[in-house]
N, C-alpha and C positions, 0 to 999 in steps of 0.2 A: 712086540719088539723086546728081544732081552736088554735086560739091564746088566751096565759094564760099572763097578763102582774104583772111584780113584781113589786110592785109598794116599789121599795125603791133605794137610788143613793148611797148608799154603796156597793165598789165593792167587798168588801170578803163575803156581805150578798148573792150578785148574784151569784158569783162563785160557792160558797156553795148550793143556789137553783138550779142552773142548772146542777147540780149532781147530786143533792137529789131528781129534778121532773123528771129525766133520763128515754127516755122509755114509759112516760103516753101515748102517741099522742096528745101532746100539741106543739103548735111550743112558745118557751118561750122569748118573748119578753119584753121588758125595756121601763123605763120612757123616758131616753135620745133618745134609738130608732125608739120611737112612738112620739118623740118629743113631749112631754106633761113637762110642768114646773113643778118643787115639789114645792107642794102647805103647809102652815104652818098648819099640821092637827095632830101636837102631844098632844092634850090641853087636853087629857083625865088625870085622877086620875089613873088610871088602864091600866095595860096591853090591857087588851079585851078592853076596851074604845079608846084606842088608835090604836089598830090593826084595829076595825069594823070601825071606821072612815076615817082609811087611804082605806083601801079596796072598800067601800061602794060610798063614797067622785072619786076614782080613776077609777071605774068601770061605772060611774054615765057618768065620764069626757070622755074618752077612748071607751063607747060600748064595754068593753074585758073585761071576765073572771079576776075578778083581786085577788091575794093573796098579801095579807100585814102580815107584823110582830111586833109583838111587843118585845124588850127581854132584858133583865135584868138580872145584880147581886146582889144579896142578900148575905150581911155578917152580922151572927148571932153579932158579936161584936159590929157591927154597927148599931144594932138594926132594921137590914133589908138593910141601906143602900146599896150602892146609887139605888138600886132598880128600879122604873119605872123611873129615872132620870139620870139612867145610861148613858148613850149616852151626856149628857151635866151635867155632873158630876164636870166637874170642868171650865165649861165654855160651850157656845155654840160654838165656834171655837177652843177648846181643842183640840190635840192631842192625840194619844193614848199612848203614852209615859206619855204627862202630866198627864191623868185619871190614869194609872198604878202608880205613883208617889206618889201620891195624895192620893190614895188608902193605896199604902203602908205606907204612912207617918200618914194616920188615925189609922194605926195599930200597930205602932211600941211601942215595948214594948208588946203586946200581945203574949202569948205563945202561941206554935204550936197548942194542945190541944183545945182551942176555938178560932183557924180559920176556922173554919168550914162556910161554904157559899155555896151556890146554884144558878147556872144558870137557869132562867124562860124561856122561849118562848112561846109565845100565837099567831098562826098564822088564819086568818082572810080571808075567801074566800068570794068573793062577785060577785054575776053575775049585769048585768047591770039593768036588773027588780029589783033590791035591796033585794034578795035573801041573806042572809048571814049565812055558819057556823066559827064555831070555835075550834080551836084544840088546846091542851096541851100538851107539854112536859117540863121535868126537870132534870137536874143532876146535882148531890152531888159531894164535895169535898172540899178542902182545900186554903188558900189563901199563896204561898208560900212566903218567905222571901223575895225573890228577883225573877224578870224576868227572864225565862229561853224559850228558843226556838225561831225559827223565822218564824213559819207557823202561821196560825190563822190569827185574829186581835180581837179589843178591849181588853179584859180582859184576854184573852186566856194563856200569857207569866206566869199570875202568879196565874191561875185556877189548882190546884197540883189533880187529880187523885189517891187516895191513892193503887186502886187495880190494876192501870197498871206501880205506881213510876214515875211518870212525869205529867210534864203541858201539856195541853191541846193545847200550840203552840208547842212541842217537839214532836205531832202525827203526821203520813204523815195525809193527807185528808181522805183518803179513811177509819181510823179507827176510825180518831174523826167525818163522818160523819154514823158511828154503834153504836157512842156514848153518842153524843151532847144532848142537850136539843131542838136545832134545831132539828138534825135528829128524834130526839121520836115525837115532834110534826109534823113533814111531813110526816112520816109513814101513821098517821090519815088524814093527809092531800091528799097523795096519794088516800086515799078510796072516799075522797068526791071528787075529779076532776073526777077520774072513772065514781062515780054517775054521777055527772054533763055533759060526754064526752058520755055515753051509749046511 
């Protein structure tokens, strides 16, 4: 069985991948497992700059199929923010309390009406011969008032869903991974490992 490595050390991002790559015939291994250090390879402008380099960069390192992410929130009030800089939004050693915080205190005073905001994910496949594609997903919704939920992580507590009435951490897994912006882009992601694994 080949091995697919994720090349990221976020553990709600892993959790989430080895669910979502469930099934391929990939045996899905980690950076910590494969004992490879994370190396500083966020320096793109872009999602896709930042996804093809961690993948490319980690597959290069590793010999192993590697899938990277990039993924971000977008609030229209915010004129896009925090965007590709999501992840160190209010620091590099930020919490995700402090980034939800921070967030909401960029908003406050902002009617419900134009919270409108969009999670990105741009996921990054890269075989070791430096092969690389790339896949998109996105989902729409709302920035709610306050944190609610305690599934998820990053931005998830205060991502509001307007067609299921709740945030995006009040999902069990199994619906916010039929929903996410992750799960639309590993759907496509799923199609390219098949090719890859055939």
């Amino acid at each position: 069985m080949p091995k697919l490595l994720l090349a990221t050390s976020n553990p709600g991002k892993i959790r989430e991948y080895r669910f979502l790559l469930d099934g391929l015939g990939y045996q899905i291994t980690t950076l910590a497992e494969e004992g490879i250090p994370k190396t500083g390879t966020e320096s793109g402008d872009t999602y896709e700059q930042n996804a093809q380099l961690k993948a490319i960069t980690y597959a290069k390192l590793s010999q192993i199929i590697t899938l990277a992410d990039d993924s971000g929130l977008e609030v229209d009030a915010l004129n896009g923010e925090p965007g590709v800089k999501s992840a160190r939004f209010a620091g590099e050693t930020a919490t995700d309390t402090e980034k939800v915080n921070l967030l909401l205190a960029k908003l406050k005073g902002v009617p419900w009406e134009q919270r409108t905001a969009h999670f990105k994910c741009v996921i990054a496949i890269a075989t070791p011969e430096g092969q690389c594609e790339v896949c998109y997903g996105e989902c729409h919704g709302l920035i709610a008032f306050e944190p609610k939920g305690e599934n998820g992580f990053g931005y998830d507590p205060t991502f509001f869903l307007p067609e299921i009435g709740k945030t995006m951490a009040e999902l069990p897994l199994d619906i916010k991974n039929q929903i996410s912006h992750r799960a639309r882009a590993s759907e496509k992601a799923r199609q390219v490992l098949q090719q890859l694994c055939a």
